[in-house]
N, C-alpha and C positions, 0 to 999 in steps of 0.2 A: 785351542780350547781345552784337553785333554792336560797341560799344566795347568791353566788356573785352576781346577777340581782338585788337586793332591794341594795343589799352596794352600787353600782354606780347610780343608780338612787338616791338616797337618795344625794347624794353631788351635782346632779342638783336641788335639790330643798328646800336646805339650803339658798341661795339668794332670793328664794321666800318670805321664810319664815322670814328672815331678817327684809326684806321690810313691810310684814304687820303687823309684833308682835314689841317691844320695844327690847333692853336687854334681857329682863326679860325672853325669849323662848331660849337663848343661852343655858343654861346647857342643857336641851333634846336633843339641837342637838346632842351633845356627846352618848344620850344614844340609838338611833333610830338604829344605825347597829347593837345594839347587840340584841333589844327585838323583831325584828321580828321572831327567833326562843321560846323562851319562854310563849311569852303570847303578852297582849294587857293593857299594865297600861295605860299609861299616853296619849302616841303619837298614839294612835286609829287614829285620824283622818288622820294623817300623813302618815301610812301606808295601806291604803284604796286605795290614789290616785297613789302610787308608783307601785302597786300590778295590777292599769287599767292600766297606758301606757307601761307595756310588753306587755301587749294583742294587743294593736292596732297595736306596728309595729311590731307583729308578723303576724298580718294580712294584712299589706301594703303591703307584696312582692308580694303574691298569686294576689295581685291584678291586677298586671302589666298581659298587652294584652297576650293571650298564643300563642304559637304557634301550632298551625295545624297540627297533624302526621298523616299521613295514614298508617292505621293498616294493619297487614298483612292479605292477600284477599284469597279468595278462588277462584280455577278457576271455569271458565263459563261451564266447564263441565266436566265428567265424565269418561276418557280414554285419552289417548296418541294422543293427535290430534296438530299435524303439526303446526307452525305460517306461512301460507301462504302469508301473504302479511304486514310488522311489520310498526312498528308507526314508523313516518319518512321517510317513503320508496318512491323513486321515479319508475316513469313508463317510455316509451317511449312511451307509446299507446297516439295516441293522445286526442282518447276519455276519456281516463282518467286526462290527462291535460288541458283540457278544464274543466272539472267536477272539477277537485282543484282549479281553476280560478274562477269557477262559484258558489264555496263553499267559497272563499275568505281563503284558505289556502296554504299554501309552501311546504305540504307532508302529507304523509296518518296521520291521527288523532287519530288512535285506531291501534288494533292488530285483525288480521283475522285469524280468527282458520276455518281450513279445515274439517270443521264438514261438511258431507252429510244431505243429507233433513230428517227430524224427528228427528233429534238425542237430547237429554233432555238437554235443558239449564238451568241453575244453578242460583240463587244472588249472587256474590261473596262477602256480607256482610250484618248485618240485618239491615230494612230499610223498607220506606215504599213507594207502586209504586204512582206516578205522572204521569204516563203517562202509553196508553196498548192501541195499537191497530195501525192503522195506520198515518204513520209518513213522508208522504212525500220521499223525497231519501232515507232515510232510512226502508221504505216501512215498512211492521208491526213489531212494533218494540217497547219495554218496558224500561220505565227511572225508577230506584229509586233514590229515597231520603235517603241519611244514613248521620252517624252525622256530616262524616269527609268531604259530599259532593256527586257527583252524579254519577252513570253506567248505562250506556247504551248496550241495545243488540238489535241490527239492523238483518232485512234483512228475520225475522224469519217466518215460514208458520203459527200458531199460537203461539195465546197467552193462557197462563193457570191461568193469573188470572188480575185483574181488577183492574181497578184507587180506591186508598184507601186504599188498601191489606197492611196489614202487614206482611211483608216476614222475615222469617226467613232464618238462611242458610243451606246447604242441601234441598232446594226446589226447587223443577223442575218450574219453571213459564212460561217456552214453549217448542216448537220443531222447532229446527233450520231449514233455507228453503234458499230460494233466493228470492223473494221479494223486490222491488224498484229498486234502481240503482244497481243490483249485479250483476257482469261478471261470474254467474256460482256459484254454492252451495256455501255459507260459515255462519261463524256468524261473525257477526263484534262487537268485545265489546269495549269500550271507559270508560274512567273515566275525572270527571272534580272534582277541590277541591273546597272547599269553596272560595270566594273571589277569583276569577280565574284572571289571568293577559288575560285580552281578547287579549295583543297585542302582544301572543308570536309565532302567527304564525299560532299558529292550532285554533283557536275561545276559548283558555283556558285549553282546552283537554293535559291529559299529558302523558308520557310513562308508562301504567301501569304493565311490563315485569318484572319490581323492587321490585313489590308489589305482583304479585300473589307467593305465597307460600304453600299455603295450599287445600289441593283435595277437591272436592266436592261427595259426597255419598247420597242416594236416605236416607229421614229419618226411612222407612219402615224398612231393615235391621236393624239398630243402635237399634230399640224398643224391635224387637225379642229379641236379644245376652244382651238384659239389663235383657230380664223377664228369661232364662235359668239359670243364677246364684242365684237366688232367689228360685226358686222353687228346687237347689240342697242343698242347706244349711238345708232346716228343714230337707229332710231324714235324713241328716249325726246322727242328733243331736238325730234321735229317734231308730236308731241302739245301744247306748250307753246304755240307760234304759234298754232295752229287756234282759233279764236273759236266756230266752229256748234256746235250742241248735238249734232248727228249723230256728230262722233267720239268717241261716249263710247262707242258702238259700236266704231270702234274704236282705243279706248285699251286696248279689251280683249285683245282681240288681241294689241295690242302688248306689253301686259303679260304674256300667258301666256309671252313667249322668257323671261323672267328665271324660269322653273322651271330651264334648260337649269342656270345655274348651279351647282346643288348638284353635275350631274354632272362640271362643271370638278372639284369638292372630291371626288367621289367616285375621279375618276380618279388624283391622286396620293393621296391612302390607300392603294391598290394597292399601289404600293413597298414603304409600311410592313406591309402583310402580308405580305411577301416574305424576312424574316426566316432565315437561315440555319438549320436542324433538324439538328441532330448526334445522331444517334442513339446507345442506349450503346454502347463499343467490343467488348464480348463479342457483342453482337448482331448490327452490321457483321460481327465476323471469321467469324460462324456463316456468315451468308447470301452470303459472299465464298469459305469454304469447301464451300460447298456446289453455287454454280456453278462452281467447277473440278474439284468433284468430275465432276458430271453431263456436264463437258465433255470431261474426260478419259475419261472411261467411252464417251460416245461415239465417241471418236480409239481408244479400244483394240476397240470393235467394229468399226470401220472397215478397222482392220491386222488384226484378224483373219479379216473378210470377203476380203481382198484376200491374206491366207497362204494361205486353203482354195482360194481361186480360181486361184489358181499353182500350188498343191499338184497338185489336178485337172487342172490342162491339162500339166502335167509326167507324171501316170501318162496320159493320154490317147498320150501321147508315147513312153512306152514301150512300151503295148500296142503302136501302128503300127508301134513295130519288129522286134516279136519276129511279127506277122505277116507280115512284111516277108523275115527272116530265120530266122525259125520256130526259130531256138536263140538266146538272146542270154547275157552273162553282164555281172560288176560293171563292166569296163572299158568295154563298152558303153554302157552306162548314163552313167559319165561323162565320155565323149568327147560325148554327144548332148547333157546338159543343163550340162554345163561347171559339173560340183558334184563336192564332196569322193567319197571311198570309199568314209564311213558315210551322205552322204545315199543313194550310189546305192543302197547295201546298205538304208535304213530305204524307202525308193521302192521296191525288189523285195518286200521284205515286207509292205506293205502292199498289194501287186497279189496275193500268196502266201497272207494273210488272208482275202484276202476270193474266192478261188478262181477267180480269173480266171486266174493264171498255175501253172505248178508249178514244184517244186525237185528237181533232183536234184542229186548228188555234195556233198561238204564241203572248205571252204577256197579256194583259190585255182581246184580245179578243179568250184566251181558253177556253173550252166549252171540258165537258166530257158528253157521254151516254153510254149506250150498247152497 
């Protein structure tokens, strides 16, 4: 193969060589395809430059722009955990469609694993962190940097390790939480690629359900099951030597480490049961509306615990004035609590109600006391 390259190169550069020499270079041309396997008589020079321009446009293709893959990922963590709420998913909550609006997107941006609080989140590639700590809606929450581009894990109670870290994968880098914008435990992970189209909807962010493949495992295990094959090879090899009858005693022994084995094989099977569980999507949306039910229901008894309790210490406030002054009326009222004319007036009626105070006169010239 390496002759036919110098034979057709060489017929491009017979016209060169035309041009600069007389005549008098014509018979060489005839001999240049056959000497570059024998040797280097005459046409040295001529086979020099034939021999550089393979190289370059063997090197022009590689040069063209590559394109971008994303390699297969590890998930964010370590068990069988649900996608509670998937990339693209719409809601009816309307606090959650306000919060898309207010994020400048058309549908969730990431994938939400149904992780409870503390559970070990993962890299799912190696990479180095840009970001660890808190994040705004994303509340504490860790970015890396890897070569193909960026992931994100939102929403978490801490962090396990700090802006500059080089993470490898199988590292735990936090423990999942609720933290920021979250309707209730989860982890929210996202990936963005290099060069991101910021105008596809989600700020760049892309489906990354295509891409996880591969389990994540604590590195601790994987070091153990590396150093037990090692330390079973030399017995083997010094039962072989021994001549006395005594060490059949023990060859026993020795032989029992080679049980340890199966749990080398037991250990990556793991992985493979670690298979992503997509539950149906009516089912997700049920138990996704449900804790924002339960969560809102709590923030609205919260605001209402916190009405009654200002309500009270605002009539507390009136009472001490009209003791104070023993006739008071509406302007009173909202020079003290710095409220409209109907609060002061539904404030006087509700001390009038319940007969702690009285009314007399109508209109502008009411007047409440004891």
């Amino acid at each position: 193969m390496a002759d036919d390259i110098p034979q057709d190169q060489m017929q491009t550069t017979e016209p060169t060589q035309q041009q600069a020499v007389p005549p008098a270079d014509q018979p060489p041309v005839e001999i240049p395809p056959e000497q570059p396997a024998p040797g280097q008589p005459q046409t040295t020079p001529t086979e020099i430059p034939t021999v550089e321009t393979p190289a370059t446009t063997e090197t022009i293709p590689p040069v063209s722009s590559p394109i971008l893959d994303i390699p297969a990922l590890h998930f964010p963590s370590s068990g069988n955990f649900a996608v509670t709420f998937a990339f693209g998913a719409q809601s009816d909550k309307e606090e959650i469609k306000k919060k898309f609006q207010e994020w400048g997107i058309v549908g969730h941006n990431g994938l939400d694993f149904g992780l409870t609080a503390g559970n070990q989140v993962f890299a799912c590639d190696v990479g180095k962190v840009i970001q660890s700590g808190n994040n705004g809606d994303f509340g504490t929450s860790i970015t890396i940097q890897h070569s193909w581009g960026q992931s994100i894990y939102g929403h978490l109670q801490e962090t396990k390790v700090n802006e500059g870290d080089d993470i490898s994968v199988n590292k735990v880098i936090g423990l999942s939480g609720s933290s920021g914008v979250a309707f209730g435990e989860h982890l929210h992970f996202a990936i963005k690629p290099n060069n991101p189209d910021q105008n596809n909807g989600y700020l760049g962010f892309i489906d990354p359900a295509s891409y996880l493949s591969l389990p994540s495992q604590k590195e601790e295990p994987k070091q153990e099951t590396m150093e037990t094959p090692s330390i079973q090879t030399p017995p083997v090899e010094e039962q072989k030597p021994s001549e006395e009858t005594k060490p059949s005693e023990t060859t026993q022994p020795v032989q029992e480490p080679a049980e340890p084995e199966p749990t080398i094989n037991i250990e990556p099977e793991k992985p493979t049961e670690q298979p992503q569980v997509i539950i149906d999507q009516t089912e997700i949306q049920k138990q996704v509306e449900e804790r924002l039910k339960t969560e809102l229901d709590a923030r609205r008894l919260k605001a209402n615990e916190a009405r009654q309790t200002k309500r009270e210490e605002n009539l507390m406030k009136i009472e001490k004035l009209i003791e104070e002054k023993k006739q008071i009326n509406n302007d009173d009222v909202r020079e003290l609590l710095h409220v409209s004319q109907s609060a002061a007036t539904n404030y006087l009626q509700i001390l009038v109600d319940r007969g702690t105070i009285k009314k007399e006169g109508k209109g502008k010239a009411t007047t409440y006391h004891l």
